[in-house]
ZAVO-319902 format. One record per residue (C-alpha): x, y, z; residue in one letter; residue number from 1. Coordinates in steps of 0.1 Angstrom, whole numbers. Layout:
REM ZAVO-319902
     u     v     w code pos
     X     Y     Z    A NUM
...
This chain:
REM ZAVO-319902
     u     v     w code pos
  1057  1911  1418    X   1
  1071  1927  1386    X   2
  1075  1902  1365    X   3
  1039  1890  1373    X   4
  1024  1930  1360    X   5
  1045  1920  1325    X   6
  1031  1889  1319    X   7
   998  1900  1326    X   8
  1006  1934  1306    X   9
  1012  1913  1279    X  10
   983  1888  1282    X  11
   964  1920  1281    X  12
   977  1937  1249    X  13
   973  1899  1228    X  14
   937  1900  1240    X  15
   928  1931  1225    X  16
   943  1949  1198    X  17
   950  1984  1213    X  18
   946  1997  1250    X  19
   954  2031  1263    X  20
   980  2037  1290    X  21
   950  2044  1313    X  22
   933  2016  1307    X  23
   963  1995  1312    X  24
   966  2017  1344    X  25
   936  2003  1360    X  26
   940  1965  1346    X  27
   973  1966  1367    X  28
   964  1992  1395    X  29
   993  2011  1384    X  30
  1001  2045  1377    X  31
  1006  2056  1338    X  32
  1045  2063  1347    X  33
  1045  2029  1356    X  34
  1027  2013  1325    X  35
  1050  2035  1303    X  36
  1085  2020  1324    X  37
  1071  1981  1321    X  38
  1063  1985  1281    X  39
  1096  2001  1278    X  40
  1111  1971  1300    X  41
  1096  1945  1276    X  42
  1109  1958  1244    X  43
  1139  1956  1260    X  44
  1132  1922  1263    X  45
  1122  1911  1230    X  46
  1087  1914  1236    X  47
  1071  1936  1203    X  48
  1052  1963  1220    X  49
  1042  1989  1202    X  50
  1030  2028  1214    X  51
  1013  2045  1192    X  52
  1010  2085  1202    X  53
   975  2105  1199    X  54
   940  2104  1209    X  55
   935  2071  1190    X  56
   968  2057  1201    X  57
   974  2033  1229    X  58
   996  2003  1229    X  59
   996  1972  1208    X  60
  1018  1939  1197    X  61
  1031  1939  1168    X  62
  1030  1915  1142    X  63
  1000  1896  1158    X  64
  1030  1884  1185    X  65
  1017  1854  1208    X  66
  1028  1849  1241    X  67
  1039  1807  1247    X  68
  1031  1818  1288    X  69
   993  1808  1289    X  70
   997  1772  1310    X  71
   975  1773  1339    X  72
   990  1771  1371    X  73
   972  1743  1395    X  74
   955  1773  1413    X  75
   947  1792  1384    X  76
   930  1762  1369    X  77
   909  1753  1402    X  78
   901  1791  1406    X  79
   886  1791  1370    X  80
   862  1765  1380    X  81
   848  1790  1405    X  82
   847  1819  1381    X  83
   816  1826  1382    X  84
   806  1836  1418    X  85
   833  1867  1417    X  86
   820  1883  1452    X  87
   830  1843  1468    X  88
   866  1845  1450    X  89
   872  1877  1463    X  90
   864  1869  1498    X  91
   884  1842  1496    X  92
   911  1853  1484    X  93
   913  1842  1447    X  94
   906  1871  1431    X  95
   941  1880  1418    X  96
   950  1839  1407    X  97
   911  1840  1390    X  98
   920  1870  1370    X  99
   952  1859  1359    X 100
   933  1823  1350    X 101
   906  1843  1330    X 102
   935  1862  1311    X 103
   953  1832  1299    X 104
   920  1816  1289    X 105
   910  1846  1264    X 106
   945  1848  1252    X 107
   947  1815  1241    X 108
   910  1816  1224    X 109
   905  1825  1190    X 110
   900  1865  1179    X 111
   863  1858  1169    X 112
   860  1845  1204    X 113
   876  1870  1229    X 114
   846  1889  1239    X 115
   831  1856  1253    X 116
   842  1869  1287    X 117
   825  1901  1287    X 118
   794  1890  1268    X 119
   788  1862  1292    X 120
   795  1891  1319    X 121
   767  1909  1302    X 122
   741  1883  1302    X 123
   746  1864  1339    X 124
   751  1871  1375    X 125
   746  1858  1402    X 126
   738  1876  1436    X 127
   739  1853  1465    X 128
   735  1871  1495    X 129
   699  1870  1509    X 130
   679  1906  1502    X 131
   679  1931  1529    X 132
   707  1918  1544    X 133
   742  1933  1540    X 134
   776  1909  1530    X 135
   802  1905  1550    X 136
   831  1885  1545    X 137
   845  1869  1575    X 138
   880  1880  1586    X 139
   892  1843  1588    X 140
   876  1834  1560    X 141
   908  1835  1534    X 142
   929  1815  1558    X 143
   902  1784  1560    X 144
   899  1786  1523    X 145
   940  1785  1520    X 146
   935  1754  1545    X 147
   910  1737  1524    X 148
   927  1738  1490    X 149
   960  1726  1511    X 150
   941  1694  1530    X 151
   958  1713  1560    X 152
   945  1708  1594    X 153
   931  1746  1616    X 154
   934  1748  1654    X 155
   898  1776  1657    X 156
   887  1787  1687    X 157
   850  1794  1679    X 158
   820  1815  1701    X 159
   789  1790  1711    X 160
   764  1805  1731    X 161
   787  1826  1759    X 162
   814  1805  1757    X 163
   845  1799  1733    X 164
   851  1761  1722    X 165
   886  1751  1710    X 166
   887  1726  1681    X 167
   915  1705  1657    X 168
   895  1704  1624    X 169
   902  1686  1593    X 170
   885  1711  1571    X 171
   872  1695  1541    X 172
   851  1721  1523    X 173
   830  1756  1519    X 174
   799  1764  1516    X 175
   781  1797  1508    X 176
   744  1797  1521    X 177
   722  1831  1515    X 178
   755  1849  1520    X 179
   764  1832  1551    X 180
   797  1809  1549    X 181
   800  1777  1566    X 182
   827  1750  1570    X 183
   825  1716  1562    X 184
   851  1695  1587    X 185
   858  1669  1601    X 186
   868  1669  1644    X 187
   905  1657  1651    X 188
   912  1642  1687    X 189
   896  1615  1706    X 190
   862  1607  1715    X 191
   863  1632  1748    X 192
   862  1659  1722    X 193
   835  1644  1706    X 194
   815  1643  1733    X 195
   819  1680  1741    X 196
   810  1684  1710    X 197
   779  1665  1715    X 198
   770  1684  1748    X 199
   766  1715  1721    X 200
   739  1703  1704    X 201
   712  1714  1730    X 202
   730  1749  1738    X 203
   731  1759  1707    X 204
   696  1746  1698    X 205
   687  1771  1730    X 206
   704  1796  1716    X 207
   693  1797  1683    X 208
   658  1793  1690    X 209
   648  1826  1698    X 210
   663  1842  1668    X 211
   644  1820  1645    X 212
   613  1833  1665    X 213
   617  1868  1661    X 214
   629  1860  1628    X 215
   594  1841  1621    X 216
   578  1874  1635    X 217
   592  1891  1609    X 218
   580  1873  1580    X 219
   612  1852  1572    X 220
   609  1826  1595    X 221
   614  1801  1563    X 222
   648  1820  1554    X 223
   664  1822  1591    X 224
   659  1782  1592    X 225
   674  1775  1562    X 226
   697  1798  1565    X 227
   715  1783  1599    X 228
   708  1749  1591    X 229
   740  1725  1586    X 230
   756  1743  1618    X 231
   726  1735  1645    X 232
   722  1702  1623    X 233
   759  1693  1630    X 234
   760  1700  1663    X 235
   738  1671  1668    X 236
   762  1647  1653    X 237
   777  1619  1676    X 238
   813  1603  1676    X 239
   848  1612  1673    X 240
   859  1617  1637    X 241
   822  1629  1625    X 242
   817  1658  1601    X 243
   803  1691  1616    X 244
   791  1719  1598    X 245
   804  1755  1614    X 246
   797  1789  1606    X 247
   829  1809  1592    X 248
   817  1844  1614    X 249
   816  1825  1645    X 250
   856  1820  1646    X 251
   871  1842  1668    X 252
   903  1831  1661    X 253
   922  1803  1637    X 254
   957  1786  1627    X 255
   966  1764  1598    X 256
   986  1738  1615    X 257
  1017  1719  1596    X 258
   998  1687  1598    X 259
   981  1675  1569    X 260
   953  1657  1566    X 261
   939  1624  1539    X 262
   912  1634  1523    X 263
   880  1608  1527    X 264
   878  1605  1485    X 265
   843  1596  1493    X 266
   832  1628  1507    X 267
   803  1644  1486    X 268
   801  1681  1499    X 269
   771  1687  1480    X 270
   751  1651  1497    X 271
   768  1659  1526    X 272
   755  1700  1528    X 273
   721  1685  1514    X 274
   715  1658  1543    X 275
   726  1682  1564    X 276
   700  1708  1560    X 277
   673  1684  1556    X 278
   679  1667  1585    X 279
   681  1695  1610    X 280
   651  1711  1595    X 281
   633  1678  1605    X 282
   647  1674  1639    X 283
   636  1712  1654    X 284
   602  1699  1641    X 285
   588  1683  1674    X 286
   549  1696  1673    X 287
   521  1694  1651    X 288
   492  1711  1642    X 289
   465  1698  1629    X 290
   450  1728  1594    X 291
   423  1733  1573    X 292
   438  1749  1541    X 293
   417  1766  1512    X 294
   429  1764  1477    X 295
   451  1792  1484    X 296
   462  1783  1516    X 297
   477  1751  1498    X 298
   493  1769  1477    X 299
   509  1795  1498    X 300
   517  1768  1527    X 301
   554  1764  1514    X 302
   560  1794  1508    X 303
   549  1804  1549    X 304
   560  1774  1569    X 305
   593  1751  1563    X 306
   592  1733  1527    X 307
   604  1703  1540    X 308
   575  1702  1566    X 309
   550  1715  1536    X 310
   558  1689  1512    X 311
   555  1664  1543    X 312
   521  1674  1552    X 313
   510  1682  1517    X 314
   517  1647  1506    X 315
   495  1632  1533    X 316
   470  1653  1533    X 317
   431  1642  1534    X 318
   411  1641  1498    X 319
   394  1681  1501    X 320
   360  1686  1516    X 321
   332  1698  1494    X 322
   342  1736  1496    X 323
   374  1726  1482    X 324
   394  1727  1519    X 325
   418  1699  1528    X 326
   426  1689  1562    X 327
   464  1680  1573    X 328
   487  1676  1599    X 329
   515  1705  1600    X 330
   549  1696  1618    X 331
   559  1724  1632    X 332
   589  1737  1654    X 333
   568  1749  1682    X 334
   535  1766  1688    X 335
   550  1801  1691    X 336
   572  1797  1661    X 337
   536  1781  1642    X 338
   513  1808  1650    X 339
   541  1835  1637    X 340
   546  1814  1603    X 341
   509  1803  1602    X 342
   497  1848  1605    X 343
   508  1846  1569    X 344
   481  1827  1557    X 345
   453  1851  1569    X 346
   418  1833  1565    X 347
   427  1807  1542    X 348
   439  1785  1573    X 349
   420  1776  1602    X 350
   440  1757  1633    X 351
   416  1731  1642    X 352
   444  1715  1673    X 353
   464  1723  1694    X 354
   434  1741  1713    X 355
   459  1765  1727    X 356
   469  1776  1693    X 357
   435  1778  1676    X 358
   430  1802  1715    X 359
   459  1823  1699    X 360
   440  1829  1669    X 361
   407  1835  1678    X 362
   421  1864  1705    X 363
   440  1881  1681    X 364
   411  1874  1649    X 365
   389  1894  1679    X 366
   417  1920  1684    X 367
   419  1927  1647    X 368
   376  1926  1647    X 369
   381  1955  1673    X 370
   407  1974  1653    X 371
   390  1975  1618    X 372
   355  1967  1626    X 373
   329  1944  1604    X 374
   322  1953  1569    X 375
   288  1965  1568    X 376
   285  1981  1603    X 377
């Protein structure tokens, strides 16, 4: 533990010229007694460091001294790459191996070019939880991402509907989705496991469906769907051996196991996530209603109902009438789910079928006539 504060101790001092025993405090979440015993331990050493006393003082190499211990280690390297989501390195565990990473990096970089770090700091972020929702890391989280880096096989018990499922996975990689992490794996065991798995598909379907419902009602309908969608899509997957999608928060408990697993070198997380979503969002869409869109209505139709369905519809859509109006038939993922999504649009969409929708619409376009009134009276 020591000798990893000196080395970074020194890493920070040949990155900048001068840094205060406070400041050197906080880099190592140390106390200044502490920073003042490790400089004096490294002059002891043979390592130059200077302390200068004063209000301008601070400590400093001298002689423009160059450490030779910048080589990456394997993690260090691979946490680098993820650098620039810092809120997804912390909740998995890589903060400390992506600091020291970013330390070696700016101390092997030229002097004109050491502030790259904090300038690029100053010009991008990225924020990836969904608004008006608040983060939260899941507790197993750290452990699946230590599995995943290690091609090591998890034993997770897991909550599906009321129930808990037990599962062997070979975890093959992570995905953060609107702030929500999922698990990309692949189902150890025979085909009897499989087809448990298999039996899922509809309970969890069941179970999901009302919370997309009430979170239609809401006015993110959209969000909520794409939000859950490689798990539900997953869980329709067929055959021992086939890669499921699972959400992190919905362990209840998990072990890396001493197996091993071979990677699939073929395995494209980024297809794979991408057909994933994409496919479940076509396969809850079992209905369809049949719209006449204004101008505006076109427009705002993707940004109200499933994109996938929007661009769908959009693209066979009749030539428009002469008011401008297009007519088109809306996949949708039921008829309480469409007339929540559909609200959105106001009076630049009229439901010309299912009857019992366009019923829905006329009640409550009455209801609303009753509230406000008509303009005029």
């Amino acid at each position: 533990m020591r000798a990893a504060r000196l080395i970074k101790m020194v890493l920070l001092l040949q990155s900048r010229p001068t840094m205060t025993a406070s400041e050197l405090a906080r880099e190592l979440e140390v106390s200044e007694r502490t920073v003042t015993r490790d400089a004096q331990a490294l002059s002891e050493a043979g390592v130059p460091v200077y302390a200068e006393r004063g209000r301008a003082g601070g400590y400093r190499l001298v002689g423009g001294y160059r450490t030779r211990l910048t080589g990456l280690a394997r993690g260090e390297a691979e946490a680098l790459f993820l650098s620039g989501v810092p809120g997804a390195l912390r909740e998995m565990g890589l903060e400390d191996v992506a600091s020291a990473a970013r330390l070696k990096v700016s101390a092997a970089l030229l002097p004109s070019l050491r502030d790259a770090p904090r300038t690029a700091a100053q010009r991008f972020h990225l924020d990836a939880p969904a608004w008006f929702r608040e983060p939260a890391a899941p507790a197993l989280l750290p452990l699946v991402a230590d599995a995943v880096w290690d091609d090591r096989c998890v034993s997770a018990r897991y909550r599906r509907g009321e129930s808990e499922v037990a599962r062997e996975l070979e975890p093959y990689g992570l995905v953060l989705k609107a702030g929500v992490w999922y698990l990309c794996a692949r189902v150890r065991g025979t085909a009897s496991g499989a087809a448990a798995e298999k039996g899922s598909g509809a309970t969890a379907e069941k179970g999901a469906a009302a919370e997309r419902g009430a979170a239609a009602e809401k006015g993110s309908g959209a969000t909520a769907e794409k939000g859950a969608a490689a798990e539900r899509g997953a869980a329709a997957e067929k055959g021992a051996g086939a890669f499921r999608t699972y959400r992190i928060d919905r362990f209840v408990g998990a072990e890396a196991l001493k197996d091993r697993f071979s990677r699939d070198e073929d395995f494209d997380l980024p297809g794979f996530w991408g057909a994933q979503a994409e496919r479940f969002a076509r396969s809850i869409l079992r209905s369809e209603v049949v719209l006449r869109l204004s101008p505006a209505g076109v427009r705002a139709l993707p940004h109200a109902v499933d994109p996938v369905a929007a661009r769908d519809a959009l693209g066979c859509a009749a030539r428009p009438d002469g008011d401008g109006w297009v007519t088109l038939t809306l996949r949708v993922e039921s008829e309480e789910v469409a007339h929540a999504q559909l609200r959105a649009l106001g009076p630049e969409a009229e439901v010309v079928s299912p009857a019992a929708l366009r019923e829905r619409f006329t009640a409550e376009a009455a209801r609303l006539t009753a509230l406000y009134g008509v303009p005029g009276e």
